[in-house]
N, C-alpha and C positions, 0 to 999 in steps of 0.2 A: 504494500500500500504506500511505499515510498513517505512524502512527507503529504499526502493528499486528507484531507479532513476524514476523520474515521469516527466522529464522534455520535450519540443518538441522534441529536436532531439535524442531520443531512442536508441538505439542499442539493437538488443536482450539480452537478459540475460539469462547464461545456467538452463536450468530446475531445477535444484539441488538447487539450488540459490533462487529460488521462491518456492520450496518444502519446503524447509528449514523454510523461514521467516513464511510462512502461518501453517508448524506446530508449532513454535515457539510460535505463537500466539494464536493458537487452540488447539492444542494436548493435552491431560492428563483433560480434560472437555467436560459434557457433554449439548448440545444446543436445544432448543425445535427448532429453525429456525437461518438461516446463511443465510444474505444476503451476494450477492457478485457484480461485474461487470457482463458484459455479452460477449459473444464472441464475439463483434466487438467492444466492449471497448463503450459503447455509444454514439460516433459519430465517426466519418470514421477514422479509423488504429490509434487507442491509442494502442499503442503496448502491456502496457504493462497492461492495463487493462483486456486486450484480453490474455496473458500469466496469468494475477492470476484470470481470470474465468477458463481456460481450467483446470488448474494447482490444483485448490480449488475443482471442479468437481471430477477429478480425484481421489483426495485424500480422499473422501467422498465414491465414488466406494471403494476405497481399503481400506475402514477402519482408514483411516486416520486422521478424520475427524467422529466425534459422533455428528449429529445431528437428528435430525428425519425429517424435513424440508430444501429443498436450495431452495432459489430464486434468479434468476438472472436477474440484469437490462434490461429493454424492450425497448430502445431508438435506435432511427435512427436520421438521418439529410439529408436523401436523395441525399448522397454523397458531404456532406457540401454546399447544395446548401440552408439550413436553419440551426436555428436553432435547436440541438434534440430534437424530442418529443415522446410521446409513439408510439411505433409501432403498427399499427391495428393488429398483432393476441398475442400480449399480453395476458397472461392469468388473470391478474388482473391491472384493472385501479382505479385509487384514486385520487378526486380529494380533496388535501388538504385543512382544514378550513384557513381562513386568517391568523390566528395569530401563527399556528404552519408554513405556508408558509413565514411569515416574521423575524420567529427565525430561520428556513432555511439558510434564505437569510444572515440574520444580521452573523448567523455563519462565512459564507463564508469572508461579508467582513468585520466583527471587527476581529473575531480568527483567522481567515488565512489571513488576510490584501488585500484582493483585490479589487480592486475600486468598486466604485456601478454601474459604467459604461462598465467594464469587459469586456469582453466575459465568465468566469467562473460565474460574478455575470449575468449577463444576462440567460446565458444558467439553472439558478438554477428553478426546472421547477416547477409549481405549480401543473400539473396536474404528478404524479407516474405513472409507469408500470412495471410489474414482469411478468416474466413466471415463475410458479412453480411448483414446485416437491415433491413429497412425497415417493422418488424412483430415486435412482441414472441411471440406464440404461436408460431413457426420458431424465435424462438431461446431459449425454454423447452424445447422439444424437445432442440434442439442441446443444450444444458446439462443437461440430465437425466439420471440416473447410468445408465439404458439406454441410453443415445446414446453415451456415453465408451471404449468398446472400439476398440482400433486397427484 
């Protein structure tokens, strides 16, 4: 998310702005796989996770973006009525061993400081899910705001 506003109350941010940061970071290298967010931002209307999947896809189609692999997050929360967890048509499910699950976590709240009580430390999920791509036109579709219904 580079230094792009990530905070609750969003506003959108103009495309160019998000093209921008995510060639900044990627452009001029080349990547055997690129994870990203997924088009509903992994639980209900993260805005702007949902703007740097569509955004990262795109750039990937247009050559923007050298990777030979994109996978995008596979999470729901059944319109915040849970916590997120893998979506059943995920294309790959993982469930992590303990100790790479608990440097995860410890990530979240010693490096980025958030309680162990959270909602970020909470939602930090042990089991992974990707849908992924070896081919940008599947995951233009997948990204696409007719695709994003639970």
């Amino acid at each position: 998310m580079a230094d792009l506003d990530d905070g609750p109350d969003q506003a959108p941010l103009p495309a160019g702005q998000i093209r921008e940061t995510i060639v900044r970071l990627l452009a001029g290298s080349s990547y055997d796989l690129v994870l990203t967010h997924g088009p509903q931002g992994e639980y209900t209307r993260h805005r702007r996770h949902s703007e740097c999947c569509r955004t990262a896809v795109e750039l990937w189609r247009s050559g923007g973006i050298d990777t030979r692999r994109l996978w995008l997050f596979a999470y729901e929360d059944g319109g915040r009525a849970y916590l997120p967890r893998v979506r059943g048509d995920a294309d790959l499910r993982d469930v992590l061993p303990a100790e790479i699950w608990l440097e995860k976590r410890r990530l979240i709240t010693d490096l980025y400081g958030f309680g162990p009580d959270s909602w970020e430390a909470r939602t930090t999920p042990r089991e992974e899910g990707f849908w992924c791509f070896d081919s940008a036109q599947p995951a233009v579709q997948r990204a696409s705001p007719r695709e994003q219904k639970q």
